[in-house]
Backbone as ProteinMPNN parsed JSONL, in Angstrom:
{"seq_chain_A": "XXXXXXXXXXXXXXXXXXXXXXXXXXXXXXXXXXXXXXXXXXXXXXXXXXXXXX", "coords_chain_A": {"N_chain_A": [[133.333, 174.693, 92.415], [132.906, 172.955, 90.05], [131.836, 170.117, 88.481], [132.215, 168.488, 90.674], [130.738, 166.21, 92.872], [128.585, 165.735, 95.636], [129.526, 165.695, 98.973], [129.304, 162.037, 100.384], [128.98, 161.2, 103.038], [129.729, 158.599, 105.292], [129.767, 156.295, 103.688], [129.558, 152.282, 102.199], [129.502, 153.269, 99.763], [131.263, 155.132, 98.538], [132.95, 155.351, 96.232], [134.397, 157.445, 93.553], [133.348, 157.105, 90.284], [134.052, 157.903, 86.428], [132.867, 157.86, 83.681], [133.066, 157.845, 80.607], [130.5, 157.988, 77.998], [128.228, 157.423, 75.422], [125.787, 159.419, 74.437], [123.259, 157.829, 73.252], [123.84, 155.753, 74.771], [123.818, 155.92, 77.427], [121.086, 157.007, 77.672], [120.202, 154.599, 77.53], [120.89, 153.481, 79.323], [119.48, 154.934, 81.319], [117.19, 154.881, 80.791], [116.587, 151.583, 81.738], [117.249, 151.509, 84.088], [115.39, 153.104, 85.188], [113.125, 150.849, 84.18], [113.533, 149.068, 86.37], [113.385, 150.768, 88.65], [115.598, 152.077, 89.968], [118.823, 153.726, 90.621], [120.76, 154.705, 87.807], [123.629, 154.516, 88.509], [123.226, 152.573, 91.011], [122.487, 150.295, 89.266], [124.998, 150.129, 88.208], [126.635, 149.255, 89.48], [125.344, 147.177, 90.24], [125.359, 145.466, 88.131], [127.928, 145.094, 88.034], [128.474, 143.791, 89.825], [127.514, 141.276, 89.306], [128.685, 140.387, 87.179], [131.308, 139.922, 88.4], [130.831, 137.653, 89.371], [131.096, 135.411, 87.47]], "CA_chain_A": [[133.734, 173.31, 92.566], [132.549, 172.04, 89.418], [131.286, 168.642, 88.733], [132.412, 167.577, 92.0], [129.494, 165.664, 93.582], [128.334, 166.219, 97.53], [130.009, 164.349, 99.901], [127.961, 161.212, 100.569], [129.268, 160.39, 104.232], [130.961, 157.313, 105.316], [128.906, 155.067, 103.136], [130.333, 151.333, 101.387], [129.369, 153.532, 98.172], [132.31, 156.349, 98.853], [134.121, 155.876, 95.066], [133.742, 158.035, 92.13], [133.729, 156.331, 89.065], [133.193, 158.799, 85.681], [133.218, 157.258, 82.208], [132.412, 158.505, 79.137], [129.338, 157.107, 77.282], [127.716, 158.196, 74.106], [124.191, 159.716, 74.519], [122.607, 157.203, 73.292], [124.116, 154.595, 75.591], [123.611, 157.181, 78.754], [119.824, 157.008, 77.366], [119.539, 153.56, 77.271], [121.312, 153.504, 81.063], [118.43, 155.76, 82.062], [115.571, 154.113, 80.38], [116.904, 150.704, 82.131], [117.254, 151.706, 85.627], [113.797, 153.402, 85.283], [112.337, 149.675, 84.328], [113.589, 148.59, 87.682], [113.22, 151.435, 89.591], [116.827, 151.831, 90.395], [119.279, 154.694, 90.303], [121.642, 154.299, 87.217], [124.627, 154.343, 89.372], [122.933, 151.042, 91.22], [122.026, 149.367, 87.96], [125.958, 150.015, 87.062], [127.41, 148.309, 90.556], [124.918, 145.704, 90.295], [126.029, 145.009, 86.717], [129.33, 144.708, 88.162], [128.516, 142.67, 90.848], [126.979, 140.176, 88.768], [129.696, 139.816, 86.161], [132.217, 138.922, 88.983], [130.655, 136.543, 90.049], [131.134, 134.122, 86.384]], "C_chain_A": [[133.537, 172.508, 91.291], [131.674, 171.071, 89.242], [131.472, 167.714, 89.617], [130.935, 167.186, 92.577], [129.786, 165.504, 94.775], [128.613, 165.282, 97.998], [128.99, 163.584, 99.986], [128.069, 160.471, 101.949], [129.875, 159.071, 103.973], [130.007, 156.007, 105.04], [130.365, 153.622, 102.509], [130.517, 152.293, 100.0], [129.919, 154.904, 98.434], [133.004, 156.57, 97.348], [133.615, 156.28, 94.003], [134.379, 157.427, 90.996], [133.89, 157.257, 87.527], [133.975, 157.783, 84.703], [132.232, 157.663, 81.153], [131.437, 157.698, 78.243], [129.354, 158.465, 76.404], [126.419, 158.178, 74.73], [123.602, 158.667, 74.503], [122.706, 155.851, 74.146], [123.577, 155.288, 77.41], [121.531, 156.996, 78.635], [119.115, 155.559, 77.299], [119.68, 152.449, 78.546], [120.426, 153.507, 81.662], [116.926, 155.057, 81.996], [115.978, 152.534, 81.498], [116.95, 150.935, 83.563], [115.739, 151.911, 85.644], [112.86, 152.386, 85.694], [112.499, 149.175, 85.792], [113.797, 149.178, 88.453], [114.513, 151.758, 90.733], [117.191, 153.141, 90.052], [120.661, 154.086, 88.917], [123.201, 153.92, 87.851], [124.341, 153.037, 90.282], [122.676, 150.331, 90.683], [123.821, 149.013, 87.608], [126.616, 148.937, 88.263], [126.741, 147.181, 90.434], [125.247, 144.383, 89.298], [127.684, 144.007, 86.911], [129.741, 143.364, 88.863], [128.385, 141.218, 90.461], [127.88, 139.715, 87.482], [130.644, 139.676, 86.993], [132.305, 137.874, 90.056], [130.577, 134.855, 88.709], [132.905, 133.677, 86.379]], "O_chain_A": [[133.965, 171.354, 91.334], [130.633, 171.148, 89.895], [131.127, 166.533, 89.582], [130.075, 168.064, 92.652], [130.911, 165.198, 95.171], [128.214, 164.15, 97.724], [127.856, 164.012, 99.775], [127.485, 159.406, 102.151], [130.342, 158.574, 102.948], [129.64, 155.097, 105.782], [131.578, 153.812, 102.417], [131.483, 152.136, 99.254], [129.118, 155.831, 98.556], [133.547, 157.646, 97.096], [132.637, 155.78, 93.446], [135.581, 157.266, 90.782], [132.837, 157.211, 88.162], [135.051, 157.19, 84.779], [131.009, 157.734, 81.031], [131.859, 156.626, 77.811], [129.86, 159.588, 76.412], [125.961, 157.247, 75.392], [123.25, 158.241, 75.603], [121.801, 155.018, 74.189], [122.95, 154.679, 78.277], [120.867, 156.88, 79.665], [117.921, 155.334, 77.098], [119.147, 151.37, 78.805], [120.138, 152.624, 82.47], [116.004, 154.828, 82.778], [115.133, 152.65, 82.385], [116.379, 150.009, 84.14], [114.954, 151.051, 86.042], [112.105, 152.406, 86.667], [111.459, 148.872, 86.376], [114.438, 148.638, 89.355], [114.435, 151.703, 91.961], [116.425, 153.846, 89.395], [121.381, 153.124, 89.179], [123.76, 152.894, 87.464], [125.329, 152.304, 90.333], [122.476, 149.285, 91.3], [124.134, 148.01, 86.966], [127.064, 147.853, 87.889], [127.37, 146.124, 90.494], [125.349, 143.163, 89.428], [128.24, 143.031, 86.407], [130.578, 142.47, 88.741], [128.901, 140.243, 91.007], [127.641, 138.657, 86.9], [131.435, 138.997, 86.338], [133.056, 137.445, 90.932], [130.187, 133.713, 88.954], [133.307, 132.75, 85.677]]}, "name": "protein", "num_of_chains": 1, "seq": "XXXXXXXXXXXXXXXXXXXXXXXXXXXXXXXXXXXXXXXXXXXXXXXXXXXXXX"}
């Protein structure tokens, strides 16, 4: 299968997103979620969430 990732059931959080980062941005993702105890993937929706809301 690949890099396919495991179904996740019939959650709100059903869509796959993939985008290409540079290491050091991927590293600076990781370190940042960490601080707030978050999964990078909820650091990136929350990101989102909060820039459409200006």
């Amino acid at each position: 299968m690949g890099n396919r990732m495991p179904k996740t059931g019939d959650s709100a959080n059903n869509e796959i997103f993939t985008m290409r980062i540079s290491k050091k941005l991927k590293d600076k993702l990781n370190e940042l979620a960490k601080r707030k105890n978050k999964s990078s993937s909820e650091l990136i929706r929350e990101l989102i969430e909060s820039a459409s809301r200006w």
